[in-house]
matplotlib code that plots the C-alpha trace (Angstrom):
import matplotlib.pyplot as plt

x = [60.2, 62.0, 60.9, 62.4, 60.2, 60.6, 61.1, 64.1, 65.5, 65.3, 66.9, 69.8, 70.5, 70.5, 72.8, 75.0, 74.5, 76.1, 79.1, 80.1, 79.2, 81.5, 84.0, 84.3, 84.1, 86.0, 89.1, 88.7, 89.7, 93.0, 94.1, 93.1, 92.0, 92.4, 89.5, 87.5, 87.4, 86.8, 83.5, 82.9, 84.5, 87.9, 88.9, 90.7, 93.1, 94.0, 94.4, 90.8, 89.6, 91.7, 90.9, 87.2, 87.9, 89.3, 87.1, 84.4, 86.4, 86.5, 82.8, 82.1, 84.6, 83.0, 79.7, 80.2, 81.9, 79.0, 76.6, 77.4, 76.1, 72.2, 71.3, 74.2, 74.7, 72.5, 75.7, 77.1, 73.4, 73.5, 76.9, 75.5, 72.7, 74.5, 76.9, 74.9, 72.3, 75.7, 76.7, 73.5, 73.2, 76.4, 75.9, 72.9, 73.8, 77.2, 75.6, 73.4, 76.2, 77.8, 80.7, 80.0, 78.9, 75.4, 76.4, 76.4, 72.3, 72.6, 74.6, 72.3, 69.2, 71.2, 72.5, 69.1, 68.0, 70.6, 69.1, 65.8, 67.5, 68.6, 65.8, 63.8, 66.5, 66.0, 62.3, 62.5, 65.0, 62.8, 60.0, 61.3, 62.6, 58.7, 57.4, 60.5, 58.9]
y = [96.6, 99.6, 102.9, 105.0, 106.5, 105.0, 108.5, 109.2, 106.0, 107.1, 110.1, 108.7, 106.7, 109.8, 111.2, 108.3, 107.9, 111.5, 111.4, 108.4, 110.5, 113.4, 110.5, 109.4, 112.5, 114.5, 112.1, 111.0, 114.5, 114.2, 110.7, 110.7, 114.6, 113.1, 110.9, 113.3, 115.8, 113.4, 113.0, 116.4, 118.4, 120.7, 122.9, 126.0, 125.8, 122.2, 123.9, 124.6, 121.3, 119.8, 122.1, 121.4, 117.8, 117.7, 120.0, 117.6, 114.3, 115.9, 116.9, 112.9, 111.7, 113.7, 113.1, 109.2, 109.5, 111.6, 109.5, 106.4, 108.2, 107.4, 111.3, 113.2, 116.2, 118.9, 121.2, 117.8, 117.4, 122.3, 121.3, 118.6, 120.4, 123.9, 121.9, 120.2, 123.6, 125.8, 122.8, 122.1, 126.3, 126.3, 123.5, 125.7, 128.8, 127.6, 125.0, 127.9, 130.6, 127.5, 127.2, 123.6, 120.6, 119.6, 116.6, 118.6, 118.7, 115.5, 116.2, 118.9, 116.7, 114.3, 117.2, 118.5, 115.3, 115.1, 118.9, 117.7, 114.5, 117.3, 118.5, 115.3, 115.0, 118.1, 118.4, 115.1, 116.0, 119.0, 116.5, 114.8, 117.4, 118.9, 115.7, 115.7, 118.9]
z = [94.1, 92.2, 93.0, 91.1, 88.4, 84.8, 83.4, 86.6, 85.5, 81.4, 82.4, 84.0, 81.3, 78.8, 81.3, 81.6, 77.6, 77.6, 79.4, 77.8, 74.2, 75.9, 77.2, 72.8, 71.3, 73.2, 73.1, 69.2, 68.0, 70.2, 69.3, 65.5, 64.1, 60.6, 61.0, 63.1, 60.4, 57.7, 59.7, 60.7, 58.5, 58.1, 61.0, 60.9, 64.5, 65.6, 69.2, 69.8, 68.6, 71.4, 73.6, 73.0, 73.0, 76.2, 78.0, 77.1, 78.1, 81.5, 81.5, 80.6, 83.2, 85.7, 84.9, 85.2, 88.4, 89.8, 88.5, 90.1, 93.4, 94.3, 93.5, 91.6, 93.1, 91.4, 90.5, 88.0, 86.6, 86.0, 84.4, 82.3, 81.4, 80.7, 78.4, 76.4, 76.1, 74.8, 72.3, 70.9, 70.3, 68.7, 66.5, 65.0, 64.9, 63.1, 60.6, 59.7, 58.8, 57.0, 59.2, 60.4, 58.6, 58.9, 60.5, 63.8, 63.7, 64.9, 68.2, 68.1, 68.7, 71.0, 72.9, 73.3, 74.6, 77.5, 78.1, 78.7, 80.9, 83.3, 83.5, 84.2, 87.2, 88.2, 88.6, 90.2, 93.0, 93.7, 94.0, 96.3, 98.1, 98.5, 99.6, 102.6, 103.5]

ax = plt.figure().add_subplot(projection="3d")
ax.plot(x, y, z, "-o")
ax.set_aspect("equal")
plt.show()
């Protein structure tokens, strides 16, 4: 019998769903800009695009690898979180002053959905460590 929560096990997935999102996007830029910003529009310093792009590989990467453990430590799921809280406000804030395409909404929404994945972990590791108690 499983015992781990439907919503746990939804959340992991989201997790999982975002480093592998992390894992894509953060190498696409790096292997083929040309087709990145026909998506997402121009960019003004090819430098920070791959230094975004990798930043976020290694956020992905390290996210799988942590989450191939029973409970991810809760410093991965603060990293995960944190990451995709700061995106999602930056893809807002700069398709409002017209800096971004509004593409980026929709990492918006996805990123705020891994947020709220973290969270669900979160709350349910503290859970479980009241009922230890």
């Amino acid at each position: 019998m499983d015992t781990v929560p439907a919503t746990l096990r939804g959340a992991r997935w989201a997790l999982v769903a975002q480093g592998w999102l992390y894992v894509v996007t953060g190498l696409w830029p790096v292997a083929h800009l040309s087709s990145f910003e026909r998506v997402t529009g121009e960019k003004y310093d090819d430098f920070l695009v791959h230094t975004v792009g990798l930043l976020l590989f290694v956020i992905g990467a390290g996210l799988l690898r942590a989450l191939r453990a029973r409970q991810p430590p809760v410093e991965i799921v603060l990293v995960a979180s944190g990451s995709a809280l700061a995106l999602a406000l930056i893809d807002v804030v700069y398709v409002a002053n017209g800096r971004l395409s509004p593409i980026y909404l929709l990492d918006a929404g996805a990123e705020l959905v891994f947020v709220l994945a973290g969270v669900a972990v979160l709350r349910a590791r503290a859970r479980d460590r009241g009922a230890d108690d």
